[in-house]
N, C-alpha and C positions, 0 to 999 in steps of 0.2 A: 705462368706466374701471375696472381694477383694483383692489379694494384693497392698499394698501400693509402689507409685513410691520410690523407694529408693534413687534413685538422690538426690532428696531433701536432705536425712540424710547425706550423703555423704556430699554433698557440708557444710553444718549446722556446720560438725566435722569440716571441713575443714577451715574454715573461722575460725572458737572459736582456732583453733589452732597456725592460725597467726596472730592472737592480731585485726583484720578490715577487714571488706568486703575489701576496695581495694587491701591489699593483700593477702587477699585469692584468689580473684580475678584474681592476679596474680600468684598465685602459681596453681591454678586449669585451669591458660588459660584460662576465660572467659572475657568477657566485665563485670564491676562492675555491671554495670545498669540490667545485667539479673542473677547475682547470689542475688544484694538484691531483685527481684522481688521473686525468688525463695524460699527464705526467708522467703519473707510474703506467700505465699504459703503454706511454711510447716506448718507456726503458723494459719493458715485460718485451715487447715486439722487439726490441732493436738486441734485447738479452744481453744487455751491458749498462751500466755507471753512466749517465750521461753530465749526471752535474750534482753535487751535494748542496743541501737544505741547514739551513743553521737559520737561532735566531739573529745572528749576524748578515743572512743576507744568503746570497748563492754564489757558487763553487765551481766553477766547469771545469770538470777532468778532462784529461787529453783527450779522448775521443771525443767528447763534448765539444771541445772546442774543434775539432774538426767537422764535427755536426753539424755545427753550427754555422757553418761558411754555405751551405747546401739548402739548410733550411732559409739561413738571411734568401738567399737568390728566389727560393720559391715567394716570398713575401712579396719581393722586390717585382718578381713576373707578375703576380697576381694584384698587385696595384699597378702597375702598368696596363693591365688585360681592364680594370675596373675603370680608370682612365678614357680609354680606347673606348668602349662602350656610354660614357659618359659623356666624351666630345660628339658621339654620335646624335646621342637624344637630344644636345644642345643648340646643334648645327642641320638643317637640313641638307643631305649629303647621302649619295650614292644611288641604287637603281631603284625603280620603283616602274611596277609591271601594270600596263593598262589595254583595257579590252574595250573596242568603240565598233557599234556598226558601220558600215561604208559611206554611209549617208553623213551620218553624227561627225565620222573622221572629217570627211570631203568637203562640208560646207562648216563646220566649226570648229574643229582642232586644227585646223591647217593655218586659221589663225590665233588661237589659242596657246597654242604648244611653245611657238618663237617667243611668246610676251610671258610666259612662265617661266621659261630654261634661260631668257634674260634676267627675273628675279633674282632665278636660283643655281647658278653656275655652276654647281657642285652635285647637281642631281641630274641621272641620267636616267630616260624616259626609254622602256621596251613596248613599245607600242603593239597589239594584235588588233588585225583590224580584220572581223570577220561579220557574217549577220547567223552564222551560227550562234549555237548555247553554246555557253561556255561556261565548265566547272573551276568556277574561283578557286577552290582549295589544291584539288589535281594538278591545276596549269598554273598554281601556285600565280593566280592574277592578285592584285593588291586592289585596284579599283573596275568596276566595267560601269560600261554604259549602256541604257537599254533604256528602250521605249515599251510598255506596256502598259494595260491599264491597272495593273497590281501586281506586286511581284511576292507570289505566295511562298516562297523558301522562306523559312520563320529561323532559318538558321544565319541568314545574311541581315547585315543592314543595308537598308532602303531609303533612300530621301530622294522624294521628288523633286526634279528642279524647274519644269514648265511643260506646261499643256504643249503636247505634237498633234495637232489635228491633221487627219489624213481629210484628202480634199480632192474632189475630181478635175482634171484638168484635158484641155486637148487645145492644139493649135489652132489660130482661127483661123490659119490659109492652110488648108490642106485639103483641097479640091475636093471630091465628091462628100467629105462629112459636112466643109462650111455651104455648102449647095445646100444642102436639107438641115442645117442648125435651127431654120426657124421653126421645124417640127420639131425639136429637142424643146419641149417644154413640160416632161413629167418623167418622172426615173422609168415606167415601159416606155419609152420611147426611146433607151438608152438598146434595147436588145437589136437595132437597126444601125446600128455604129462596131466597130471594128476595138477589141481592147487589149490594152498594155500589163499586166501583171506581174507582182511578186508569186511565186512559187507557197501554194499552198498544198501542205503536209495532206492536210484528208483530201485534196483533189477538187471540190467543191469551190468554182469558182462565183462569187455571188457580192454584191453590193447590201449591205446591214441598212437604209435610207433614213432619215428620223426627217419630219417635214419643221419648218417654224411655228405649227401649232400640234404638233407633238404625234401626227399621224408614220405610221409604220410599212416601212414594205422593204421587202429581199429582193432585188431582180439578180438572176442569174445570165452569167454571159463563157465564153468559152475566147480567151485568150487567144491574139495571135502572136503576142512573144511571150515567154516566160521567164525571167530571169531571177537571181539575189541580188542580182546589182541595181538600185535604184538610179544609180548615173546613167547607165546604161536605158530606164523607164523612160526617165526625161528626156532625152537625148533622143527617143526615138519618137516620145510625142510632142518634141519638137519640129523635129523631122513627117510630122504628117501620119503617122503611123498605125496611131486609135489613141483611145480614151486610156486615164490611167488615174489613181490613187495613188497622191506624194504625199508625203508631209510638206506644211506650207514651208517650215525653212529652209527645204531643198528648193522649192519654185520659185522664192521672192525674186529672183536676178532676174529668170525668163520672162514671169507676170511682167515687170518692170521697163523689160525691152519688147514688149508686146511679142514676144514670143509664144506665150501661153496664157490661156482664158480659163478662168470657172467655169466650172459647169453644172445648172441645176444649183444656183445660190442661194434658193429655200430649201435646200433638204442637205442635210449634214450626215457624213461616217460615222461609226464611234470615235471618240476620243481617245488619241494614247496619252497615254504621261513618260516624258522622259527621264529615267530616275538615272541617281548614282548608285551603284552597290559596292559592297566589301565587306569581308565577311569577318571582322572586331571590331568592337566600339573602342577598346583599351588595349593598350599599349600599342599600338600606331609607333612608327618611325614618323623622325621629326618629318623626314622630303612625303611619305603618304599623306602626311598630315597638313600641311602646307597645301600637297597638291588638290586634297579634297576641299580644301575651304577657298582655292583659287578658284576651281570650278561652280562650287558654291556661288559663289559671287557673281561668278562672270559668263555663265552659259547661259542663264535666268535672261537678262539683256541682252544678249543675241536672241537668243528665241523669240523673246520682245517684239522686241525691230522686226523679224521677220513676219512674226502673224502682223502688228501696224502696216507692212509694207504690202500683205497681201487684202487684207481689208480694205 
C-alpha cells in the first residue's frame, strides 16, 4: 500500500483551524485558489464529505471531525520533529566523527580533545586514528586530519593550518654513529649510517635534500625498521637505532631532553602542510562546526611552539 501525500492532511488541519480557506491560506502562505484545490483532492482520496464550504465559513461533517483528531496529531508530530532538528542547529550536541594520523593524535589531540569536550559537554567525539587514507564520505568521517603538501580531492574542503616540516634526527649517544658524527657533514655521508623509516608505497627509499642556498640532491638509503607508527620511529632513534625523518612537533620533547639532535641543519625535507578536511562547506552540524573552528584556532599554536622549540 502506498503512502499517502500528507500535505493534503496538513493543510486540511490547517485551514479547520483558522475558521476559511482564505485564512488558512494565509497562515500556510499559499494562494487560496491551490489550498481549496488541495481540499478537493483530499475528499476525491478519502471518497467522502469531509467538511462543507459556505460564505459563512466552514462545516465539518462527522467524519471530518474524526479526520480531524488524526490530521491535528500529524501537525502536532511534525512540529515537534521541526523543533528537534532546530534545538539541534542551535546547540552543539551529539557525535561527530574524526580521522587523525598517530602522530597528529599522540602529540596533539591528546591535549586538545579534553579542552574541547570541556567546552562542549554535549558532543561526543568518535575518534579513528589511523595513518592510512581514509574515504571521508564511505566512513562517513565529518573532519580528518592530514599532513600533505596539497590535498588534490577538489571534492573535499581543505584549510591549511601549519607548516609540518619533516626534519632528520638521530641521537647523539648512540655509539658507533656519534664516533663518526663528525664525518656527517653533507647528505652522502648519510649512506654510512644506519636508518629509521615510514613505509613507502613505491618501495624507494630516498631523502628529497634542498641545501640553504637552494642546491638539490636525493641520497638513497635502505632502512633498518620500517614502520606507520611514527612513535615507534622516535622511540627507536632515541634508543640509538639510525637516522630518521619526523615532523618537528613529534620531536620538540626529545630535542628538549637532549635526547635527539638535527641532522645536516643546512639542507631541509620537503615541506608538509597539515591541513583539516571535510567534505561540505554548508550545512555543517552546530558540534562539526564548533569543532572545526576549535581546531582552527588551536592546533596553528601548538605547531607554533613546536617548530620555536625545535629551532
Amino acid at each position: 500500500m502506498a503512502l499517502p501525500d500528507l500535505t493534503n492532511y496538513l493543510i486540511f488541519a490547517k485551514v479547520v483551524a483558522a475558521g476559511s480557506v482564505s485564512a488558512g491560506a494565509r497562515d500556510l502562505n499559499m494562494p487560496k485558489s491551490t489550498v481549496s484545490r488541495r481540499l478537493t483532492e483530499l475528499e476525491e482520496q478519502q471518497g467522502v464529505r469531509l467538511l462543507h464550504r459556505s460564505t459563512r465559513g466552514l462545516k465539518l461533517t462527522d467524519v471530518g471531525q474524526a479526520f480531524l483528531v488524526h490530521c491535528e496529531t500529524l501537525v502536532a508530530a511534525a512540529e515537534a520533529a521541526q523543533q528537534v532538528t532546530q534545538l539541534v542547529m542551535d546547540t552543539p550536541r551529539g557525535d561527530i566523527h574524526v580521522s587523525s594520523p598517530y602522530a597528529i593524535s599522540q602529540s596533539m589531540l591528546v591535549a586538545l580533545l579534553p579542552e574541547f569536550m570541556a567546552l562542549y559537554p554535549e558532543v561526543r567525539v568518535n575518534l579513528m586514528v589511523t595513518n592510512k587514507p581514509v574515504n571521508l564520505i564511505d566512513e562517513g568521517i565529518d573532519v580528518a586530519l592530514r599532513v600533505r603538501s596539497s590535498i588534490e580531492d577538489s571534492s573535499l574542503i581543505a584549510r591549511p593550518l601549519a607548516d609540518a616540516p619533516l626534519t632528520l634526527y638521530r641521537s647523539p649517544t648512540c655509539g658507533d654513529v656519534a664516533a663518526v658524527a663528525k664525518e656527517l657533514q653533507h647528505p652522502l655521508d648519510l649512506v654510512h649510517f644506519p636508518h629509521l623509516s615510514l613505509h613507502y608505497t613505491s618501495g624507494q627509499y630516498r631523502y628529497d635534500l634542498t641545501s640553504n642556498t637552494g642546491d638539490k640532491l636525493a641520497v638513497s638509503f635502505r632502512p633498518r625498521l620500517i614502520t606507520d607508527d611514527m612513535i615507534v620511529l622516535r622511540e627507536a632513534a632515541i634508543a640509538g637505532l639510525g637516522m630518521v625523518a619526523l615532523p618537528n612537533y613529534l620531536c620538540q620533547q626529545a630535542v628538549a631532553a637532549g635526547q635527539l639532535e638535527r641532522v645536516l641543519p643546512d639542507w631541509s625535507l620537503p615541506l608538509g602542510i597539515m591541513h583539516m578536511v571535510y567534505p561540505y562547506r554548508r550545512g555543517l552540524l552546530p558540534a562539526v562546526r564548533v569543532f572545526i573552528d576549535f581546531l582552527a584556532a588551536r592546533l596553528p599554536v601548538i605547531a607554533k611552539r613546536s617548530l620555536t622549540n625545535i629551532d
